[in-house]
C-alpha angles and dihedrals in degrees: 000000000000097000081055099050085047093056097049089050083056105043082048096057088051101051088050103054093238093114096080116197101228117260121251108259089196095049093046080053093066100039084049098084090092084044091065094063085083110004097045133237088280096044096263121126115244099213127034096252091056112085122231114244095182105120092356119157109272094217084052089053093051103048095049099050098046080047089057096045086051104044101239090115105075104151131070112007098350086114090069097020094050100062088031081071112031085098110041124106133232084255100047090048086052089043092051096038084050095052101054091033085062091047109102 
């Protein structure tokens, strides 16, 4: 019973989109570089109102940044975060959530 219950947890989370593939930390390396002119080259932001990035929780990366593509951010820095990721993928936000999640 409980392998069963375990694989419909599991089947659920995939269907729902819930179950994420990890981002490319190589490849968010190399779609970073707009990313520097705030957060600096080593993920450290280079004035006090620019977050650092450098060792963030992937899950928080992700989510923010998806926040800030789809509007729902509109306070703080959402007026130059908002149009930085409008464009941005579900794999380059992964990518790019991968890569300073992996900085330490």
């Amino acid at each position: 019973m409980l392998k069963v219950l375990f694989a419909s947890t599991l089947l659920t989370l995939g269907m729902t989109g819930m179950a994420q593939a990890a981002g490319d930390a190589a490849a968010g390396a190399g779609k970073s570089a707009v990313c520097t002119a705030c957060h600096g080259a080593d993920g450290i932001g280079l004035v006090p109102i620019y977050p650092n990035l450098k060792g963030q929780q992937v899950a928080y990366l992700e989510s923010s940044l998806k926040a800030y593509r789809e509007g729902q951010r509109t306070g703080g820095n959402a007026a130059i975060m908002t149009p930085m990721a409008k464009n941005l993928s579900d794999e380059d936000i992964a990518d790019l959530a991968a890569y300073y999640g992996a900085m330490k």
